[in-house]
mmCIF file as Biopython writes it, N, C-alpha, C and O atoms, coordinates in Angstrom:
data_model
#
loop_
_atom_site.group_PDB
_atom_site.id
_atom_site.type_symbol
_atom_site.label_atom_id
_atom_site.label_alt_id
_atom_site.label_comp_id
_atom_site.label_asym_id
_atom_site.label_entity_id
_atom_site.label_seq_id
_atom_site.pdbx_PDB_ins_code
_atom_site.Cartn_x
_atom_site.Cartn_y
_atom_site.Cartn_z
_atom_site.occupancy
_atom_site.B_iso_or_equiv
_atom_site.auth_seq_id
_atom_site.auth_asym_id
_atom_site.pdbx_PDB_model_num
ATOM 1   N N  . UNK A ? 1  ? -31.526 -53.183 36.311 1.0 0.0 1  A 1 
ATOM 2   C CA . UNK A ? 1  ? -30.080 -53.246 36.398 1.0 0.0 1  A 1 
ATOM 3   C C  . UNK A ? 1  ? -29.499 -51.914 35.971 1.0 0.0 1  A 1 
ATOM 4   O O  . UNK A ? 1  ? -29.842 -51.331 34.942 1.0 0.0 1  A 1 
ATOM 5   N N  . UNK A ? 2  ? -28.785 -51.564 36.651 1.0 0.0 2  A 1 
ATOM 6   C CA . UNK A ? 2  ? -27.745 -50.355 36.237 1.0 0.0 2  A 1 
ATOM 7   C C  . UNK A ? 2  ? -26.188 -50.505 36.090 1.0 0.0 2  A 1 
ATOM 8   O O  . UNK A ? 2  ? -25.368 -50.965 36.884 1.0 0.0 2  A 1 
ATOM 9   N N  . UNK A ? 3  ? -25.963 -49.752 34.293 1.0 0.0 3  A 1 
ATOM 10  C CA . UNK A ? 3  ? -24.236 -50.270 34.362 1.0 0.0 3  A 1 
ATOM 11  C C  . UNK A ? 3  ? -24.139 -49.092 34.742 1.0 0.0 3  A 1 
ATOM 12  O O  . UNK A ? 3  ? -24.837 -48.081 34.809 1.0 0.0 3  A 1 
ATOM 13  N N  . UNK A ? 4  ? -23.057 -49.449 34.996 1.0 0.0 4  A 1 
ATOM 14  C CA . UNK A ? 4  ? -21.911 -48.171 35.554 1.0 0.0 4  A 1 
ATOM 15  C C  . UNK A ? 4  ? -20.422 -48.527 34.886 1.0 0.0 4  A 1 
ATOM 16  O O  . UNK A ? 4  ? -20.103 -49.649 34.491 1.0 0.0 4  A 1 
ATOM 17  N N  . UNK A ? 5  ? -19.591 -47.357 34.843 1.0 0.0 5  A 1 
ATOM 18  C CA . UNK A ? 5  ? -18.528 -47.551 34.841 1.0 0.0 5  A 1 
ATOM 19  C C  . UNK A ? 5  ? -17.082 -47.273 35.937 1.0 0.0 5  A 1 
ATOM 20  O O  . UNK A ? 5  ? -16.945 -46.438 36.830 1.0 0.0 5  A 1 
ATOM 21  N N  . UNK A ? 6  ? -16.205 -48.259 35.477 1.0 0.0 6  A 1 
ATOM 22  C CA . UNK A ? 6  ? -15.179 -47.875 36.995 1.0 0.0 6  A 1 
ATOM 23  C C  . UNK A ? 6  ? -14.407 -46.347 37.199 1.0 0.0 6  A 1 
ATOM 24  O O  . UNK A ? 6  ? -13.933 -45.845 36.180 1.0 0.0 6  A 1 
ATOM 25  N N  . UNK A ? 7  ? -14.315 -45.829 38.105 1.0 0.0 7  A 1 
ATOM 26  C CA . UNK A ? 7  ? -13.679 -44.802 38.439 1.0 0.0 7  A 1 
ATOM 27  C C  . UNK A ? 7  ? -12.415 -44.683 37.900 1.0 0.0 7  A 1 
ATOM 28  O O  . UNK A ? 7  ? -12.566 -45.407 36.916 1.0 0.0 7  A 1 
ATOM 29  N N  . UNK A ? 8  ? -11.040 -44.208 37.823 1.0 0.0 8  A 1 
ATOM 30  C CA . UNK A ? 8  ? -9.893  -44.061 38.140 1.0 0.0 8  A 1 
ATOM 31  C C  . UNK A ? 8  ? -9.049  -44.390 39.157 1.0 0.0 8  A 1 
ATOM 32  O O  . UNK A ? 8  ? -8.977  -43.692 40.168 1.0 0.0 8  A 1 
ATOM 33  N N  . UNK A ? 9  ? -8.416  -45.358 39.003 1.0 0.0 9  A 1 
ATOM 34  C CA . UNK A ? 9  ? -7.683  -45.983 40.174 1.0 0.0 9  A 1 
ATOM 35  C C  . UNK A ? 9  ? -7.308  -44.615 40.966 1.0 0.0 9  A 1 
ATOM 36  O O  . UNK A ? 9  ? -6.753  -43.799 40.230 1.0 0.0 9  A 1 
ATOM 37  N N  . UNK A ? 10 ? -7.505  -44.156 42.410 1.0 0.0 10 A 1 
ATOM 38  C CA . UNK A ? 10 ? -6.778  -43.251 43.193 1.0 0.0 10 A 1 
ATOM 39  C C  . UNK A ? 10 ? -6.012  -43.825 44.459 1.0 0.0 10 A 1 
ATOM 40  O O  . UNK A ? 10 ? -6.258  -44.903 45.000 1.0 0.0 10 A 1 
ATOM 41  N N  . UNK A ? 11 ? -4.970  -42.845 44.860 1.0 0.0 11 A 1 
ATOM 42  C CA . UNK A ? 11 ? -4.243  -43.314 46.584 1.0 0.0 11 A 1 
ATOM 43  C C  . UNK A ? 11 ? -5.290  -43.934 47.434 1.0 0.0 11 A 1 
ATOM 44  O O  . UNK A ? 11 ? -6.468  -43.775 47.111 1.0 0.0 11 A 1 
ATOM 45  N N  . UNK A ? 12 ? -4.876  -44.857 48.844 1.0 0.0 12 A 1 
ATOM 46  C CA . UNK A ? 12 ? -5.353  -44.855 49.852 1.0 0.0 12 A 1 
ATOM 47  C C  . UNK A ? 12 ? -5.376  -46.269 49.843 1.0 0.0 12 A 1 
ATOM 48  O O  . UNK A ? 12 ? -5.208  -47.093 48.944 1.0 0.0 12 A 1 
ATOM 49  N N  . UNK A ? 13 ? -5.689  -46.385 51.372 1.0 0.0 13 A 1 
ATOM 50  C CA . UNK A ? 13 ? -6.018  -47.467 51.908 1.0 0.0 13 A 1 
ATOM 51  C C  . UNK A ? 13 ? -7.644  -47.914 52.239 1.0 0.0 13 A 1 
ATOM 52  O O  . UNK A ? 13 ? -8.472  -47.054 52.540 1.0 0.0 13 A 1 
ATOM 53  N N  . UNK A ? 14 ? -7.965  -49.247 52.152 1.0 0.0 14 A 1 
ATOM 54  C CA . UNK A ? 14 ? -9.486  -49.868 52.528 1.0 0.0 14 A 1 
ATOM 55  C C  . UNK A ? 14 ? -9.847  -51.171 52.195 1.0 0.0 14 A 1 
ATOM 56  O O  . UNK A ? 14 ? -8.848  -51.843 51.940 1.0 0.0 14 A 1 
ATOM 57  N N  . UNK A ? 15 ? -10.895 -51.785 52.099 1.0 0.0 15 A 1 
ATOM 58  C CA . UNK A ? 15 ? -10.844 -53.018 52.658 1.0 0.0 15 A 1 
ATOM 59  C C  . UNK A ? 15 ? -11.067 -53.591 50.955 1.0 0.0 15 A 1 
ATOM 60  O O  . UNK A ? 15 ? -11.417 -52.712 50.167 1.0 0.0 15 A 1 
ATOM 61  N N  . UNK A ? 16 ? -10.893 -54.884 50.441 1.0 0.0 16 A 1 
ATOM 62  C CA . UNK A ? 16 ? -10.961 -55.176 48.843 1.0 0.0 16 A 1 
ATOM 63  C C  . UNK A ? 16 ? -12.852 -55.118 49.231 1.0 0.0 16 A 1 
ATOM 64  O O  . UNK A ? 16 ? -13.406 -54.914 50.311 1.0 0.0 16 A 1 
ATOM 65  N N  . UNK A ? 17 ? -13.411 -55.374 47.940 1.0 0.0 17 A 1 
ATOM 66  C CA . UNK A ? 17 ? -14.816 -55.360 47.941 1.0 0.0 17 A 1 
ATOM 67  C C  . UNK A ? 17 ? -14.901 -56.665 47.694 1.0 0.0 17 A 1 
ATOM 68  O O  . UNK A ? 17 ? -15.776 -57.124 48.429 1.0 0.0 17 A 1 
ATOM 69  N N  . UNK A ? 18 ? -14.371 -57.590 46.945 1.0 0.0 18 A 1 
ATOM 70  C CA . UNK A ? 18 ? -14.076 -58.772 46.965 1.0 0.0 18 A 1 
ATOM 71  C C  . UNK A ? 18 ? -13.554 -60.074 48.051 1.0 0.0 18 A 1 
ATOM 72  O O  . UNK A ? 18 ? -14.368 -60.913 48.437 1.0 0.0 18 A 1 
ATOM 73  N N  . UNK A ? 19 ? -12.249 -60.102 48.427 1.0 0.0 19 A 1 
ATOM 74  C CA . UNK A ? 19 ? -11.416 -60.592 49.369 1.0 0.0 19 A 1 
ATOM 75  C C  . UNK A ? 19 ? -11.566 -60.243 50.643 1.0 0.0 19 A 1 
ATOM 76  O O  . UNK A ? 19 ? -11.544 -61.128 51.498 1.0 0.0 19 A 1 
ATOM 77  N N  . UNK A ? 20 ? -11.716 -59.111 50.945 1.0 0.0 20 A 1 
ATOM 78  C CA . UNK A ? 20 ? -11.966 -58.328 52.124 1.0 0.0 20 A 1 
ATOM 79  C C  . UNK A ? 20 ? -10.736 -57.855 52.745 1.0 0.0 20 A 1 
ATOM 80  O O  . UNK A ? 20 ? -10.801 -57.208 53.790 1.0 0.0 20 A 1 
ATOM 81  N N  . UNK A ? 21 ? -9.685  -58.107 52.223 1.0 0.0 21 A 1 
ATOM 82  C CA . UNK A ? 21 ? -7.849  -57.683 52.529 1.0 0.0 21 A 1 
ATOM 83  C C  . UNK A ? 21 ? -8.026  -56.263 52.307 1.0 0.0 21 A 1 
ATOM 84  O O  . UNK A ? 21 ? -9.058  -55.680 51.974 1.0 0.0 21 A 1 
ATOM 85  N N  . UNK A ? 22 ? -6.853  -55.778 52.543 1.0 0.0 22 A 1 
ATOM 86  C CA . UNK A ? 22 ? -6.443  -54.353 52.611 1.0 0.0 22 A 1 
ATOM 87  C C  . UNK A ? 22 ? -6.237  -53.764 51.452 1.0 0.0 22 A 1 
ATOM 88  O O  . UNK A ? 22 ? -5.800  -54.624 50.687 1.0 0.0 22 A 1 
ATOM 89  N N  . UNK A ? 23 ? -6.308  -52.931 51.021 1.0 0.0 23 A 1 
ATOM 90  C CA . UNK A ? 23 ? -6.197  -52.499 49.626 1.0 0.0 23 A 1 
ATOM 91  C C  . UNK A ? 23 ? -4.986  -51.535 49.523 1.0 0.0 23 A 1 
ATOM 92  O O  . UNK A ? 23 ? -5.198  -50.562 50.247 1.0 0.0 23 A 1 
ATOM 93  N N  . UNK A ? 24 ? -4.060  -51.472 49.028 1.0 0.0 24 A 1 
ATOM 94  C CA . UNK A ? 24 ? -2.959  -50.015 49.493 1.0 0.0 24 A 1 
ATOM 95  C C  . UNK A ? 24 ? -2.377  -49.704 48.149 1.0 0.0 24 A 1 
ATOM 96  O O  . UNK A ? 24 ? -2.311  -50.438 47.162 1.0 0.0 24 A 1 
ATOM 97  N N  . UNK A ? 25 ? -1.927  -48.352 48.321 1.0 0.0 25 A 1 
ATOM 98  C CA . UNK A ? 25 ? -1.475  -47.936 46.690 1.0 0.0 25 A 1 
ATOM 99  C C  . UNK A ? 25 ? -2.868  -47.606 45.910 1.0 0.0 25 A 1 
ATOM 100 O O  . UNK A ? 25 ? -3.957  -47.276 46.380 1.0 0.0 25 A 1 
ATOM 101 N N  . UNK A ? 26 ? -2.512  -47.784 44.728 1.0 0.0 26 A 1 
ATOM 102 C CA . UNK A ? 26 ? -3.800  -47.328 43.812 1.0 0.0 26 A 1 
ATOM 103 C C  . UNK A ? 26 ? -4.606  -48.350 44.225 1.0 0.0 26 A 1 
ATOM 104 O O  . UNK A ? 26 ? -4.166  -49.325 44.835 1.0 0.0 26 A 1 
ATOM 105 N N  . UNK A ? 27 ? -5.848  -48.187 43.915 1.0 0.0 27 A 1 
ATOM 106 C CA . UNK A ? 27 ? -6.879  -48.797 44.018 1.0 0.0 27 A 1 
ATOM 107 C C  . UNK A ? 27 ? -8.160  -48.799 43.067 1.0 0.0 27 A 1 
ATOM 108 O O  . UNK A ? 27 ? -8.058  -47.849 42.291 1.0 0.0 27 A 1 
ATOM 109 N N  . UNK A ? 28 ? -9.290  -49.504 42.859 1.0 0.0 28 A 1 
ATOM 110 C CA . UNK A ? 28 ? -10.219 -49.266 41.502 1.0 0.0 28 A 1 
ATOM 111 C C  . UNK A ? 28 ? -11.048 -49.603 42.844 1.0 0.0 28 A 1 
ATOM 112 O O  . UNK A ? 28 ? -10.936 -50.435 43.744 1.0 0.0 28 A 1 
ATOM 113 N N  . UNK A ? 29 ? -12.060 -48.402 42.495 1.0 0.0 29 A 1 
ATOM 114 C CA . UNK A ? 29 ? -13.242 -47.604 43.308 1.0 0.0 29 A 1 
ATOM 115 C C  . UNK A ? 29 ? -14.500 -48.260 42.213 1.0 0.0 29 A 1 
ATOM 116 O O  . UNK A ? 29 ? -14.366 -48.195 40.991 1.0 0.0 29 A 1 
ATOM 117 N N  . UNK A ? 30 ? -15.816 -48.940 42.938 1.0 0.0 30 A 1 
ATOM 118 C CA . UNK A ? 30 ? -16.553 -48.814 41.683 1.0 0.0 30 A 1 
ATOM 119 C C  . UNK A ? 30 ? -17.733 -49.443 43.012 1.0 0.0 30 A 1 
ATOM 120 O O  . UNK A ? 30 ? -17.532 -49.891 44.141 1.0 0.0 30 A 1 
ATOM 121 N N  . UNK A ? 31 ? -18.945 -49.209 42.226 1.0 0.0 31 A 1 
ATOM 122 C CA . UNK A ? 31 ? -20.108 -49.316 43.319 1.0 0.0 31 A 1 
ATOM 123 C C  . UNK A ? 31 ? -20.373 -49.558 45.212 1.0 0.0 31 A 1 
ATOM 124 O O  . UNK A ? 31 ? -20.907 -50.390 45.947 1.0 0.0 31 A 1 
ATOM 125 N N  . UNK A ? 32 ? -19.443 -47.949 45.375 1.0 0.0 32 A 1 
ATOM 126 C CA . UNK A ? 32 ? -19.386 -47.650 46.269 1.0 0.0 32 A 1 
ATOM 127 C C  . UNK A ? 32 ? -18.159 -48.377 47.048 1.0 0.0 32 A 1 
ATOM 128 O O  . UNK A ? 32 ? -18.021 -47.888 48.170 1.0 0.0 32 A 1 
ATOM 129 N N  . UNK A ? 33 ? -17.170 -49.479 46.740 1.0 0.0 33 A 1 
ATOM 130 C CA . UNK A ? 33 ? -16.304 -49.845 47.292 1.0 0.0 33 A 1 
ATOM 131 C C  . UNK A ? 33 ? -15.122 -49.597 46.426 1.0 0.0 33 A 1 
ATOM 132 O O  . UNK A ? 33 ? -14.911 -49.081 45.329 1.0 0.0 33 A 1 
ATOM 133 N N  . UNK A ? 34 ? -14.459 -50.160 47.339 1.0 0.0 34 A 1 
ATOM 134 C CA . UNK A ? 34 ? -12.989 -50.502 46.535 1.0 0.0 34 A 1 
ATOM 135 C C  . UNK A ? 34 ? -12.139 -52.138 46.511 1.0 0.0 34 A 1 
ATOM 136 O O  . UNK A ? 34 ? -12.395 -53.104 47.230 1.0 0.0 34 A 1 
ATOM 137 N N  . UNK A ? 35 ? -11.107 -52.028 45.458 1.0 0.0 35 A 1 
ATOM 138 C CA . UNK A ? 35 ? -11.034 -53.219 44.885 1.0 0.0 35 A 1 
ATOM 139 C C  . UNK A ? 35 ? -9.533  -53.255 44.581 1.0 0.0 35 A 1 
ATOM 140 O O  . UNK A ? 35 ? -8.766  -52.309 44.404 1.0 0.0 35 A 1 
ATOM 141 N N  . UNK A ? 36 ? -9.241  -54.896 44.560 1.0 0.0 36 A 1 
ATOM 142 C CA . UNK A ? 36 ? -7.799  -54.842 43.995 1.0 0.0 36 A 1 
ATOM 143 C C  . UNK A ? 36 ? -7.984  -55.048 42.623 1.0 0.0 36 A 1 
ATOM 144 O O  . UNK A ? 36 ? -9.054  -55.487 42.203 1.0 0.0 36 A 1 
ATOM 145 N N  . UNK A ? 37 ? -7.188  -54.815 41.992 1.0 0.0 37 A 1 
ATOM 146 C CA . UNK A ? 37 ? -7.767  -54.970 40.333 1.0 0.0 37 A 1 
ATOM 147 C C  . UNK A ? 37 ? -7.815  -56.262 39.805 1.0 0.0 37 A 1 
ATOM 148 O O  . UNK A ? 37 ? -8.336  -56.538 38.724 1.0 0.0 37 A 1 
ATOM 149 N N  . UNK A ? 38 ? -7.126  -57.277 40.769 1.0 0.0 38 A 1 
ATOM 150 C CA . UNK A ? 38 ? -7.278  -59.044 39.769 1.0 0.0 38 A 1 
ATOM 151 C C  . UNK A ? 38 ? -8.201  -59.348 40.770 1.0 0.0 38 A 1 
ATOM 152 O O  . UNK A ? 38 ? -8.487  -60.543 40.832 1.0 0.0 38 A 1 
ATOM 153 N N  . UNK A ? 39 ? -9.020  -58.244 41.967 1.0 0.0 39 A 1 
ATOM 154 C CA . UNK A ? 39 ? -10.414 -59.207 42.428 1.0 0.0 39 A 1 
ATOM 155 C C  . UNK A ? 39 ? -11.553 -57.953 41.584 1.0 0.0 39 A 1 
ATOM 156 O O  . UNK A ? 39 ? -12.598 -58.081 42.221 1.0 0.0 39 A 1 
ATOM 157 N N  . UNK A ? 40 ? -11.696 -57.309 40.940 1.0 0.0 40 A 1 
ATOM 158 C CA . UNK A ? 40 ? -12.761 -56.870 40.270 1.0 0.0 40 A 1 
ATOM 159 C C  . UNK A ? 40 ? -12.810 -57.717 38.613 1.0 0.0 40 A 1 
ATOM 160 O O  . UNK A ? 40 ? -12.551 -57.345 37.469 1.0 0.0 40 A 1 
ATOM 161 N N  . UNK A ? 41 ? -13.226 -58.856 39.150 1.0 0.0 41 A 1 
ATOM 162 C CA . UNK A ? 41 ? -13.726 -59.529 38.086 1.0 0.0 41 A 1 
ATOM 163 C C  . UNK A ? 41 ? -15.047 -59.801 37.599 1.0 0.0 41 A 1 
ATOM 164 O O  . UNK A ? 41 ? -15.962 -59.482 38.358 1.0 0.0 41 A 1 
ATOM 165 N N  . UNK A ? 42 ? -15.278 -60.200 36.756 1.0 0.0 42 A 1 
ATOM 166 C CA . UNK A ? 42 ? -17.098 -60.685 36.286 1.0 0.0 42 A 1 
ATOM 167 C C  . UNK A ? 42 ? -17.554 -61.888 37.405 1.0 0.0 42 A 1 
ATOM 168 O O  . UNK A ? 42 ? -16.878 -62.890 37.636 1.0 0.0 42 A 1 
ATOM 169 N N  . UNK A ? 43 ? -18.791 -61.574 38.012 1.0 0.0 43 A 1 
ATOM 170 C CA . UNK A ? 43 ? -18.921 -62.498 39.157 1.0 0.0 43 A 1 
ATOM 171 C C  . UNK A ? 43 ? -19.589 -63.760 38.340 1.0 0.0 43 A 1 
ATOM 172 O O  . UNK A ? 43 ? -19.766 -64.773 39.015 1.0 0.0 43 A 1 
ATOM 173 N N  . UNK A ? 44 ? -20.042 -63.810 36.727 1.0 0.0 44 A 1 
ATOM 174 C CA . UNK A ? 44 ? -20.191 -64.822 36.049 1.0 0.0 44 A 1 
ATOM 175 C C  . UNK A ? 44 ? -19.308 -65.627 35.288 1.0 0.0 44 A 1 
ATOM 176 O O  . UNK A ? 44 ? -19.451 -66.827 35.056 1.0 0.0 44 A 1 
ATOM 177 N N  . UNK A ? 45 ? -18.149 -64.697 34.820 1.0 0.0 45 A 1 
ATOM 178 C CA . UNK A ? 45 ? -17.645 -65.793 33.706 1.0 0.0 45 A 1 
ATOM 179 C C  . UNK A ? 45 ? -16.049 -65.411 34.438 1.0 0.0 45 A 1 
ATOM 180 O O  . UNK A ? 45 ? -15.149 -65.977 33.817 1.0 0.0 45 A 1 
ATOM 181 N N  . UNK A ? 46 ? -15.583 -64.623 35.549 1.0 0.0 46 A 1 
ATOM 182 C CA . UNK A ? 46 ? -14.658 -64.250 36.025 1.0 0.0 46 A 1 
ATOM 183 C C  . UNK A ? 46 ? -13.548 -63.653 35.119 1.0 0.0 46 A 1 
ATOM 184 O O  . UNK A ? 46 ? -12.363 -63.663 35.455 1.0 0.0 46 A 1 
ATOM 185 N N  . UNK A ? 47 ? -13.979 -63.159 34.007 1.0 0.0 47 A 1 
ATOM 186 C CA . UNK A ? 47 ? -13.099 -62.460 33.084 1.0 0.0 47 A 1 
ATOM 187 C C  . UNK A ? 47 ? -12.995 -61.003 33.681 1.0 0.0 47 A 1 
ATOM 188 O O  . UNK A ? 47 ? -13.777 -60.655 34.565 1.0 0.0 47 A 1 
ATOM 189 N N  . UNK A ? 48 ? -12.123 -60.239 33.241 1.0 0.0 48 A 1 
ATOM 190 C CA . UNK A ? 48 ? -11.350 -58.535 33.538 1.0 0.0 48 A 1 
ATOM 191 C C  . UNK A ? 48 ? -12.522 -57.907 32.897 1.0 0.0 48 A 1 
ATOM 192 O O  . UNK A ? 48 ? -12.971 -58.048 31.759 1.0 0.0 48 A 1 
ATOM 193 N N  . UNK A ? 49 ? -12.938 -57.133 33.954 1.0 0.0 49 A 1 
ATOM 194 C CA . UNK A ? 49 ? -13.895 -56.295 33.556 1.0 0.0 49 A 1 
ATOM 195 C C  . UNK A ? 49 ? -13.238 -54.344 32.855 1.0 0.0 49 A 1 
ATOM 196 O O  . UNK A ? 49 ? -12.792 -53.360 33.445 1.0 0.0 49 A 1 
ATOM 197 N N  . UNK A ? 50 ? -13.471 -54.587 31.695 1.0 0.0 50 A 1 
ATOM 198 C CA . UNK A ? 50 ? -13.019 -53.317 31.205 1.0 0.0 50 A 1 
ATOM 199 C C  . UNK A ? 50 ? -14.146 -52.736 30.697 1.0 0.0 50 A 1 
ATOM 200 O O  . UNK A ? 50 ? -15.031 -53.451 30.228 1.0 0.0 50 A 1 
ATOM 201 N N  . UNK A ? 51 ? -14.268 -51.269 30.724 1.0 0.0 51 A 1 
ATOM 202 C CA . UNK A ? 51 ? -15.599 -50.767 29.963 1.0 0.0 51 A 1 
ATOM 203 C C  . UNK A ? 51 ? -16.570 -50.322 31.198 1.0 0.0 51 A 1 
ATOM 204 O O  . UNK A ? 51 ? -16.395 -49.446 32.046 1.0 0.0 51 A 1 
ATOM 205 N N  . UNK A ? 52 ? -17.630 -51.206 31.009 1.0 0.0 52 A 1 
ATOM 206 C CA . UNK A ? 52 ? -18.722 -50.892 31.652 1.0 0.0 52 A 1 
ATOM 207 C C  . UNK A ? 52 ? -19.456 -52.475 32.395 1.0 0.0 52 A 1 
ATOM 208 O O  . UNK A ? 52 ? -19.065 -53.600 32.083 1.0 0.0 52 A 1 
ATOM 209 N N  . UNK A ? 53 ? -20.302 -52.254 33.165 1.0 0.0 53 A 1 
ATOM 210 C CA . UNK A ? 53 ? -20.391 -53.372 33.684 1.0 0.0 53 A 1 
ATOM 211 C C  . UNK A ? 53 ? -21.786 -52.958 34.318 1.0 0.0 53 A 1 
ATOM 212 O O  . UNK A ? 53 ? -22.168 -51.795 34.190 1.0 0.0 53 A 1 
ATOM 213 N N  . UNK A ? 54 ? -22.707 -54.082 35.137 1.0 0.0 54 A 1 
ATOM 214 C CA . UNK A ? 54 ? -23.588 -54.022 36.147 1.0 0.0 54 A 1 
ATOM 215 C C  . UNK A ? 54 ? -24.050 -54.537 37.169 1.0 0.0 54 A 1 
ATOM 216 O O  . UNK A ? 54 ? -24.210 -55.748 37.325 1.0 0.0 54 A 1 
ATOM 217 N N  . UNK A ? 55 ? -24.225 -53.953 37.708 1.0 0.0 55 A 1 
ATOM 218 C CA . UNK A ? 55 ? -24.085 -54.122 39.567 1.0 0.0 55 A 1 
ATOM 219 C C  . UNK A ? 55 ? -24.915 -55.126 39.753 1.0 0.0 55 A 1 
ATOM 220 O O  . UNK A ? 55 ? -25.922 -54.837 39.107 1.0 0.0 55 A 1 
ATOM 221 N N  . UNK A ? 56 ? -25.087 -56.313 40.360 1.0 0.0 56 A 1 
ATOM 222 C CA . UNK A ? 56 ? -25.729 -57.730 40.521 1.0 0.0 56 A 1 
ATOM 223 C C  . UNK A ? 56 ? -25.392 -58.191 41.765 1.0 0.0 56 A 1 
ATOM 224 O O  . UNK A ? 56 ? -24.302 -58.675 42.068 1.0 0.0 56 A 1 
ATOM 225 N N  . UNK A ? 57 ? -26.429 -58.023 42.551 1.0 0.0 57 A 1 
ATOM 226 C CA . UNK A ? 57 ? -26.553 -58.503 43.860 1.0 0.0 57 A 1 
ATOM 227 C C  . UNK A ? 57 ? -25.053 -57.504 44.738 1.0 0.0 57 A 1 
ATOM 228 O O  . UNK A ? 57 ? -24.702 -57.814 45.877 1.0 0.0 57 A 1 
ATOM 229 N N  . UNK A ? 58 ? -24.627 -56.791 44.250 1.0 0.0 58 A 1 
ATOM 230 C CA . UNK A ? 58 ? -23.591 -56.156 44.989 1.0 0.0 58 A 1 
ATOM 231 C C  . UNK A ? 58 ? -22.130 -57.187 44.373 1.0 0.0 58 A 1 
ATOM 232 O O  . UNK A ? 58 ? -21.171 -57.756 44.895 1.0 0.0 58 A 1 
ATOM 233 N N  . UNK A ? 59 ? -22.568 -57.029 43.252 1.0 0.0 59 A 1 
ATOM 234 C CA . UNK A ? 59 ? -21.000 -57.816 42.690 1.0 0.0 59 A 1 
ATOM 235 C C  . UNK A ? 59 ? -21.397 -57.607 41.166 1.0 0.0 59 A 1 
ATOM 236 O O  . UNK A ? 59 ? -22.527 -57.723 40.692 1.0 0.0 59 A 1 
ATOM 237 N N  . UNK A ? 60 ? -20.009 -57.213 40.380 1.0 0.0 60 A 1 
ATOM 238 C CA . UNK A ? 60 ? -19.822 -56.686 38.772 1.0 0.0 60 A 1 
ATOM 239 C C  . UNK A ? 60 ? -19.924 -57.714 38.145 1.0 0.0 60 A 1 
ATOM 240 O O  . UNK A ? 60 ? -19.536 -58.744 38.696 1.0 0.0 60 A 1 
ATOM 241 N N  . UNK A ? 61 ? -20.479 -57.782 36.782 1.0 0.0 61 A 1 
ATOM 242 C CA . UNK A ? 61 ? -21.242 -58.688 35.660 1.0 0.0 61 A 1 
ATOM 243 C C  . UNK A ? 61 ? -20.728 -57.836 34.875 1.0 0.0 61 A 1 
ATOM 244 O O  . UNK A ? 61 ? -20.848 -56.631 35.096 1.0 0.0 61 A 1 
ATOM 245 N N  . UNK A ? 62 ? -20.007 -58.357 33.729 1.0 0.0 62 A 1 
ATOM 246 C CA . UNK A ? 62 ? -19.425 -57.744 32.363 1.0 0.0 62 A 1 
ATOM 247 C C  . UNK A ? 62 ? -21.218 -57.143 31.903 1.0 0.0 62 A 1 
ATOM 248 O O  . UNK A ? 62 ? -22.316 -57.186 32.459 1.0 0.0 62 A 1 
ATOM 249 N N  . UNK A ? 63 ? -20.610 -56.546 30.427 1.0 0.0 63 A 1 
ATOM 250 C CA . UNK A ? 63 ? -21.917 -56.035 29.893 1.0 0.0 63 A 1 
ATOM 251 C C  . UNK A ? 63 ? -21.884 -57.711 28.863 1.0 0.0 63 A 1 
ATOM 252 O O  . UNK A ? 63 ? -23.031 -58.055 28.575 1.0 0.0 63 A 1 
ATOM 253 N N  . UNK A ? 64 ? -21.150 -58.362 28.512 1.0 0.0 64 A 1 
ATOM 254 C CA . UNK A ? 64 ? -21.102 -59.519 27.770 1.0 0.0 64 A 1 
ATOM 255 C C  . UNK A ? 64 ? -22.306 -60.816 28.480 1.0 0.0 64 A 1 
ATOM 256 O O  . UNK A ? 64 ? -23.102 -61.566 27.914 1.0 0.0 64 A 1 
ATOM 257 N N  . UNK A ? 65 ? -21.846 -60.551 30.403 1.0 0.0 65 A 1 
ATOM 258 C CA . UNK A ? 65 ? -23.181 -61.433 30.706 1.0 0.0 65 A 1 
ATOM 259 C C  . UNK A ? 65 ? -24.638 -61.193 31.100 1.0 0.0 65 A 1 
ATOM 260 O O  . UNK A ? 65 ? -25.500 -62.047 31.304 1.0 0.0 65 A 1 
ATOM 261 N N  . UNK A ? 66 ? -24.763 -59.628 31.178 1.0 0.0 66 A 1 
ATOM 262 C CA . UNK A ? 66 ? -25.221 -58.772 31.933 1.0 0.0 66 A 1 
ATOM 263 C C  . UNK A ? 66 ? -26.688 -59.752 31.183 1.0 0.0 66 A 1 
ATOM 264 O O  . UNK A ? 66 ? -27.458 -60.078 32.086 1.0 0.0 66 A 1 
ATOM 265 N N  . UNK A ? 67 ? -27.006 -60.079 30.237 1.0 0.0 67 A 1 
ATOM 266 C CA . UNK A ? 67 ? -28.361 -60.805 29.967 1.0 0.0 67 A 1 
ATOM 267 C C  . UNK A ? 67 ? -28.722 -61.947 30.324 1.0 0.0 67 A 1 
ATOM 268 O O  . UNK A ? 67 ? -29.894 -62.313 30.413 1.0 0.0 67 A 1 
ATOM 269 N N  . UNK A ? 68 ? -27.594 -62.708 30.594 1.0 0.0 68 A 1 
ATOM 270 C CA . UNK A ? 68 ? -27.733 -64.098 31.442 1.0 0.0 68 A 1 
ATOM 271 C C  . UNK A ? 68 ? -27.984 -63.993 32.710 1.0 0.0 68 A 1 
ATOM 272 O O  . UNK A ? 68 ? -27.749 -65.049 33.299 1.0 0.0 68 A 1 
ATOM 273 N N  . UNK A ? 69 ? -28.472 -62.921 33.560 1.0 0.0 69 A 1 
ATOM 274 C CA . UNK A ? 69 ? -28.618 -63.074 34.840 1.0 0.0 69 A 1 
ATOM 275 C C  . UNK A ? 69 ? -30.144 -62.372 35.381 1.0 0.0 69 A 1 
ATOM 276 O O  . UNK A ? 69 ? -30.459 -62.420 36.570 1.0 0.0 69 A 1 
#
């Protein structure tokens, strides 16, 4: 497993990494996609991922569940 942490929200448009909707205005960039910020949640306990996190099956896991999986 590898954490990573999220980028800096920047401009532009693209697809959510989550929802699959449009993303516009700022945006949060993080394992290679982009995201609206209330769909980059923990894909286990669905809490706000702040900090650091790890990439699981192509979806973010807090570092809180990152051992349960």
């Amino acid at each position: 497993m590898k954490e990573n942490n999220c980028s800096q929200p920047t401009g532009g448009s693209n697809l959510c990494g989550k929802c699959g909707k449009p993303v516009e205005g700022k945006i949060l960039k993080a394992m290679g996609k982009v995201w609206h910020h209330e769909c980059f949640v923990c894909a286990k306990c669905g809490g706000k991922i702040s900090g650091g996190f790890v990439n699981w099956d192509g979806k973010p896991v807090c570092k809180n569940c990152k051992d349960s999986i």
